[in-house]
N, CA, C and O of each residue as an XYZ file, in Angstrom:
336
protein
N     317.373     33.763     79.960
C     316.981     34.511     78.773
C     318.204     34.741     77.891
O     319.343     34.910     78.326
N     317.912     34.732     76.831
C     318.993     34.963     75.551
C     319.389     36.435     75.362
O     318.574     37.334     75.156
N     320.273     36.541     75.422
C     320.855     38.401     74.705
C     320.057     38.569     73.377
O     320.097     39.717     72.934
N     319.249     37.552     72.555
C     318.768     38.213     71.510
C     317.579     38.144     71.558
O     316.949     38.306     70.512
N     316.864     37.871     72.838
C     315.556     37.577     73.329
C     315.304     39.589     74.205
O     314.540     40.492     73.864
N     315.994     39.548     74.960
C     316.494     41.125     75.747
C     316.331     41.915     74.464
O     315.411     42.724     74.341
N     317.217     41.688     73.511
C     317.129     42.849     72.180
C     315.772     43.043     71.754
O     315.134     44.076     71.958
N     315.323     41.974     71.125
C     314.152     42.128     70.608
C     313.049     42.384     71.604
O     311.944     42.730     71.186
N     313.256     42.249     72.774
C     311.944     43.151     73.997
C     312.562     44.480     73.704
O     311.889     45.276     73.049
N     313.528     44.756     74.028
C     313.442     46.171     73.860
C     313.653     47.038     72.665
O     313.995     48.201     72.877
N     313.450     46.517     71.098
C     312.841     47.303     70.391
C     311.748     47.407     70.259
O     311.145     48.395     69.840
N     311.053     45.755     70.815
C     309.259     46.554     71.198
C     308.923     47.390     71.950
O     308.034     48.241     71.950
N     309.804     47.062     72.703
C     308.974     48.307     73.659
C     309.537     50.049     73.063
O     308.851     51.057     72.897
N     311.101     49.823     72.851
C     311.267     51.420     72.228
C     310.218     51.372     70.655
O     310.189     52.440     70.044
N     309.488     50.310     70.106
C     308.702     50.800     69.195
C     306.944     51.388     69.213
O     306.165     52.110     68.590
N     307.032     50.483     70.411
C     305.766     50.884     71.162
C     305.478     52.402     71.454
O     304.466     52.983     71.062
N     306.432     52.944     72.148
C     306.918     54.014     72.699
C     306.716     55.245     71.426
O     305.873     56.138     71.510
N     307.637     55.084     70.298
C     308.044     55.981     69.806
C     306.351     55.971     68.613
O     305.610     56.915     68.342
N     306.294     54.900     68.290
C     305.076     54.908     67.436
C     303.979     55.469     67.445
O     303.631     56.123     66.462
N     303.322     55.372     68.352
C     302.008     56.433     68.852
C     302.311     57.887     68.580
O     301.526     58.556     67.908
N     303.552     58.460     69.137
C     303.763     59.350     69.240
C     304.267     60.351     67.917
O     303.851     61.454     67.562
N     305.414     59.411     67.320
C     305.323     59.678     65.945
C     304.001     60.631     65.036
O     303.922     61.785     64.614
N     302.992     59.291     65.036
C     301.623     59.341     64.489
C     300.956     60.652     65.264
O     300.059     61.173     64.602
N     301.173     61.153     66.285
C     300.532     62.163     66.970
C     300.743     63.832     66.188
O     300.125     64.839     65.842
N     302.031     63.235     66.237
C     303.044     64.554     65.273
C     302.924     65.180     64.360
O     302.846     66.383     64.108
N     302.901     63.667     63.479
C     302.474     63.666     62.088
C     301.159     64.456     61.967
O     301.280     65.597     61.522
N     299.748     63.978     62.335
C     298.672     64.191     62.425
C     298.671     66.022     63.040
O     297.750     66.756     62.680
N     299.487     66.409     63.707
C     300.092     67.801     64.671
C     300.459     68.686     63.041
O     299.870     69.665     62.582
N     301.420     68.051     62.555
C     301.944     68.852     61.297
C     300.999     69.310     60.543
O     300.712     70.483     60.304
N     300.421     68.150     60.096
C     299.627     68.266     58.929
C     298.563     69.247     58.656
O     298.266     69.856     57.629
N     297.822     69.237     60.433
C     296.724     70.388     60.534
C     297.522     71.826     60.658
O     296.959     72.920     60.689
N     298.552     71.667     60.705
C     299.478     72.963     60.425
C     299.637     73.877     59.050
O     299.494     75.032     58.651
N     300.014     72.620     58.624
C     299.977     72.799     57.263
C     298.350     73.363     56.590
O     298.147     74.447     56.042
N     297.272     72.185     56.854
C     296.755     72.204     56.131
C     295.543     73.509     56.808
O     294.490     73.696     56.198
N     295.808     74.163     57.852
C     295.313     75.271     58.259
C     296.443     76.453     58.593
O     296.889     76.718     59.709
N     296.754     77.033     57.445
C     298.034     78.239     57.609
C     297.156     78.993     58.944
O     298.250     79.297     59.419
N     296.416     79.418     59.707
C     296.302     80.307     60.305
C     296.679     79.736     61.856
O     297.125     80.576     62.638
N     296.573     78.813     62.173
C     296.761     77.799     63.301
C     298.396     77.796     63.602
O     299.253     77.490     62.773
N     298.631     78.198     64.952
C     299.998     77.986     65.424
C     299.992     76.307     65.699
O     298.986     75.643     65.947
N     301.561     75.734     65.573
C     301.704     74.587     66.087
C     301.372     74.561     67.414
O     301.638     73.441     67.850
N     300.906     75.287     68.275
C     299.856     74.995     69.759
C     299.050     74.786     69.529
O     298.533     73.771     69.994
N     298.434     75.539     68.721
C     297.143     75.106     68.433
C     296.483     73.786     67.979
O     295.726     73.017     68.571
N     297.016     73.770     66.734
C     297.026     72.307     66.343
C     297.393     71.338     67.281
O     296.575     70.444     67.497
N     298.520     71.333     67.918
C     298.676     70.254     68.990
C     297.707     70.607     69.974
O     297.760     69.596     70.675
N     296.950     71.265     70.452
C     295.468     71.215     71.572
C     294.524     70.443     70.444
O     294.009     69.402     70.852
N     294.296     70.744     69.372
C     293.147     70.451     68.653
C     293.718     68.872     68.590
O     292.836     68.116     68.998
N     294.682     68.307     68.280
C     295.026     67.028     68.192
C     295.035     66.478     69.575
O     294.567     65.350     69.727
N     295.451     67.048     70.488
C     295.151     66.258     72.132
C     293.798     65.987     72.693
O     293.709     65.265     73.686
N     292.612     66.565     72.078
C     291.334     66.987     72.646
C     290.861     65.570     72.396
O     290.504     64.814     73.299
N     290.888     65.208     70.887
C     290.464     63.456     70.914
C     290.867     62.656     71.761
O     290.194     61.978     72.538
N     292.553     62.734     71.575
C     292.965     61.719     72.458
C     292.655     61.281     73.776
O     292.354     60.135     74.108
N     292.820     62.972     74.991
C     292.754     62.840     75.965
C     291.084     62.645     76.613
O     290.773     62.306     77.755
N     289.988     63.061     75.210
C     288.904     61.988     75.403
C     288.429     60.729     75.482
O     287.594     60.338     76.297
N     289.036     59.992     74.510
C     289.522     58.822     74.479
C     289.902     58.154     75.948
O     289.071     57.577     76.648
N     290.765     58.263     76.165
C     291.783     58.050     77.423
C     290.854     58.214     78.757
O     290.612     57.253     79.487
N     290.388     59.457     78.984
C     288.750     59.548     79.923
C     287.888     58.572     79.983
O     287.279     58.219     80.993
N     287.797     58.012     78.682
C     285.962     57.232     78.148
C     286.507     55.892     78.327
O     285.764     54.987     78.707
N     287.814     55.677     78.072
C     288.395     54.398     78.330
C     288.786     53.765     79.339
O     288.954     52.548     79.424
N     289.001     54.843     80.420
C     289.168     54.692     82.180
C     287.538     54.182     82.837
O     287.164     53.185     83.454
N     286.981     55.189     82.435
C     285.773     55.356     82.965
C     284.834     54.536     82.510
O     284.343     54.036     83.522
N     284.163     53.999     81.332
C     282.651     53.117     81.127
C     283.233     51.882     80.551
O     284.369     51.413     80.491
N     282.072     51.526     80.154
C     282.042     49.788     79.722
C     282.585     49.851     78.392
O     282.461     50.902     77.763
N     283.339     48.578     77.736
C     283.919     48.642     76.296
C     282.480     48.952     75.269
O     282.763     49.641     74.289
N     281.336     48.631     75.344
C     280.474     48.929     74.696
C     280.280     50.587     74.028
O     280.124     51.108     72.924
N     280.373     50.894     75.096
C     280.262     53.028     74.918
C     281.815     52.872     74.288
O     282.013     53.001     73.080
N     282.600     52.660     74.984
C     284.187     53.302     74.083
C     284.177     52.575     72.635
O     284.917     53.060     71.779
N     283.621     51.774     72.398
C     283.343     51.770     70.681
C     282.501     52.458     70.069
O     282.495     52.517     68.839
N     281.564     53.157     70.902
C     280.664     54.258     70.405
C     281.500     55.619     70.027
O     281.681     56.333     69.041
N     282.095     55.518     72.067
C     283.429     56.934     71.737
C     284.349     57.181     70.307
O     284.631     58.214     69.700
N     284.724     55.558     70.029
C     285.746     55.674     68.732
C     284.691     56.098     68.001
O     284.392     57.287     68.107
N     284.219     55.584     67.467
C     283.120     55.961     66.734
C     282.784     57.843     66.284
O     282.821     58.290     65.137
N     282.511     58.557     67.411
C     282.703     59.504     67.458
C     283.734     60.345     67.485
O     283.583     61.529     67.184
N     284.919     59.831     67.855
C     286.154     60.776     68.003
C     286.550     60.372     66.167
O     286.895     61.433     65.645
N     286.587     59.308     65.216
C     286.923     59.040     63.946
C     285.995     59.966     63.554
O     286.580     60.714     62.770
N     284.725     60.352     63.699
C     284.197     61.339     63.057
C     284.515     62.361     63.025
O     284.538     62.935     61.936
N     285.010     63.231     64.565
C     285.741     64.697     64.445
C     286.899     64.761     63.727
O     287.256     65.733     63.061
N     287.662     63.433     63.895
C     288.780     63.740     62.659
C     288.314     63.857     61.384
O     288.785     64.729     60.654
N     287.434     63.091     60.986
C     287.114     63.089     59.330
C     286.339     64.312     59.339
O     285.857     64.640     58.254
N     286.074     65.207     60.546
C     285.358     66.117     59.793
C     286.225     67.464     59.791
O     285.914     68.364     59.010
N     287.611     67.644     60.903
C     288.369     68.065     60.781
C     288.972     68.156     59.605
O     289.210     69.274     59.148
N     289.284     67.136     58.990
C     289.897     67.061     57.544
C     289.296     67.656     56.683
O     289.755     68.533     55.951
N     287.767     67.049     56.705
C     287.098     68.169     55.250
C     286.847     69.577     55.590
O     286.369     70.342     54.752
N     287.137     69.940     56.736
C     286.859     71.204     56.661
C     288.458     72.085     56.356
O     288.506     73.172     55.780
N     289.472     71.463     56.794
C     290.608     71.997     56.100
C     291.042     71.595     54.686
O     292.036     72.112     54.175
């Protein structure tokens, strides 16, 4: 393997890594923001509740239902949003 083959695996993978999480944050802030009464715990439970559904529905049933799941978890966000 090449030293510039090694490099470029491991900014995928440190981009892999950091990216999701980033986006988690972001999405963490924002309901902060965009609900003054909400502690940053809060918001970060309300932002984990999709995910770690997700993650359940995706262990557990057939890919058929977890496109239903997305389906439904994109809706609590969009409805999260209009209600803040």
């Amino acid at each position: 393997m090449s030293l510039v083959y090694v490099i470029y695996q491991a900014a995928q993978f440190f981009a892999s890594i950091i990216g999701p999480g980033t986006i988690f944050m972001m999405i963490t802030g924002a309901l902060q923001v965009a609900i003054k009464s909400l502690s940053l715990s809060d918001c970060l439970i309300i932002n984990l509740i999709p995910n770690l559904i997700f993650v359940i529905v995706s262990f557990n049933v057939k890919s058929s239902t977890q496109v239903d799941e997305v389906d439904n978890i994109v809706q609590l966000n969009t409805f999260e949003t209009k209600v803040s």
